[in-house]
C-alpha positions as CSV (number, residue, x, y, z in Angstrom):
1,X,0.0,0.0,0.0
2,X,1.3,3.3,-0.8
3,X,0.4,6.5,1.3
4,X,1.8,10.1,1.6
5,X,3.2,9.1,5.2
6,X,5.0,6.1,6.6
7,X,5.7,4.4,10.0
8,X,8.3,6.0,11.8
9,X,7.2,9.4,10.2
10,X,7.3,12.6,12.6
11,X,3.8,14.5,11.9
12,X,2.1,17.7,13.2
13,X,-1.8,16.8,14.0
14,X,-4.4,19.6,14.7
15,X,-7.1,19.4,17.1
16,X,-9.6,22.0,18.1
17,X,-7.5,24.1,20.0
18,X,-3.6,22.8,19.7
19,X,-1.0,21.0,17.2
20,X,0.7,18.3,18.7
21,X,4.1,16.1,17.5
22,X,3.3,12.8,16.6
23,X,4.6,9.8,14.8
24,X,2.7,7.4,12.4
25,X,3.0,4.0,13.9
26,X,0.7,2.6,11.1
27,X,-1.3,3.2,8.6
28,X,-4.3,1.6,6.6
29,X,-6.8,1.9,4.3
30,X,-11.0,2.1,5.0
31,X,-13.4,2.6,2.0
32,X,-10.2,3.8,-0.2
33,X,-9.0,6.6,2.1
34,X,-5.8,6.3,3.8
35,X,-5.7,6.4,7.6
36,X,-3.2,6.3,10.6
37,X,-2.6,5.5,13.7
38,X,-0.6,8.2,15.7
39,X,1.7,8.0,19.0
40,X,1.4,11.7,20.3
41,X,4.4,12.8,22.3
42,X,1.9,12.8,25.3
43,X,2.0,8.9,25.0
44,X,-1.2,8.7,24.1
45,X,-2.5,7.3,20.9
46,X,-5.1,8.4,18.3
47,X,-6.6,5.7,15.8
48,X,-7.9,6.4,12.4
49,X,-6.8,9.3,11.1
50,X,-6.2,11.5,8.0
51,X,-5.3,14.3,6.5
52,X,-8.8,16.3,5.6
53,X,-9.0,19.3,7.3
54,X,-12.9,18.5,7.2
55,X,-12.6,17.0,10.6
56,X,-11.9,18.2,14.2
57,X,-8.8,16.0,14.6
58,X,-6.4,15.5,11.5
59,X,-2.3,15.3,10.4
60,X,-1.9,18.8,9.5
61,X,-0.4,18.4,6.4
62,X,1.2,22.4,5.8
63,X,2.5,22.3,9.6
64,X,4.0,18.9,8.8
65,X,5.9,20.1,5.6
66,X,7.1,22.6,7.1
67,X,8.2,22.0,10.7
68,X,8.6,18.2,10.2
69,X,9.3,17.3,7.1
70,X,12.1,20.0,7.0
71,X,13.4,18.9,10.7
72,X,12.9,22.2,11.7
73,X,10.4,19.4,14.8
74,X,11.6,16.3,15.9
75,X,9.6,14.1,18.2
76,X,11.1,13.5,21.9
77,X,11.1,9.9,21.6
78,X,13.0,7.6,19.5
79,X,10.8,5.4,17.4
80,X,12.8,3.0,16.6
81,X,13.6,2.5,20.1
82,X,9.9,1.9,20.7
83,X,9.6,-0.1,17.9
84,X,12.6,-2.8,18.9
85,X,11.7,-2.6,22.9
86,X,8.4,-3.3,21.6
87,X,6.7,0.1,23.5
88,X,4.5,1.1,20.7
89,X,0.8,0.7,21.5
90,X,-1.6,-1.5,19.6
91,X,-4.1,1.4,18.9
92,X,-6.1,-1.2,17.1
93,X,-7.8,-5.0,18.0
């Protein structure tokens, strides 16, 4: 499956009233759209999301470009760290 972001990938989602740094810990595809599963750096997980500003919680794709993307943001954790300690959450059953 291709998508515009992959595991490991440091992303900026948007909620109502903050960004937050994440990282995509997977990602999937329901009725043709894309989604992920994000670790926030708060340690706490969001399932199922996408890029469309349309909704009240999403990967901000501008902030991501240019904070992220350009490693102007880096998450505080290690991912891979997470990954081979086995840490990451299962977000989904």
């Amino acid at each position: 499956m291709t998508s515009r972001y992959r595991e490991g990938q440091a992303v900026i989602v948007t909620t109502e009233d903050k960004h937050q740094v994440g990282v995509i810990v997977n990602a999937f595809k329901v009725k043709k759209k894309t989604m992920y599963d994000v670790l926030l750096e708060s340690r706490s997980a969001i399932s199922a999301l996408n890029s469309s500003s349309n909704n009240k919680v999403y990967i901000n794709r501008t902030l991501t470009k240019q904070l992220c993307d350009s490693g102007t943001i880096t998450p505080t954790f290690d991912y891979n760290q997470l990954l081979e300690e086995d840490l990451i959450p299962h977000t989904r059953s």
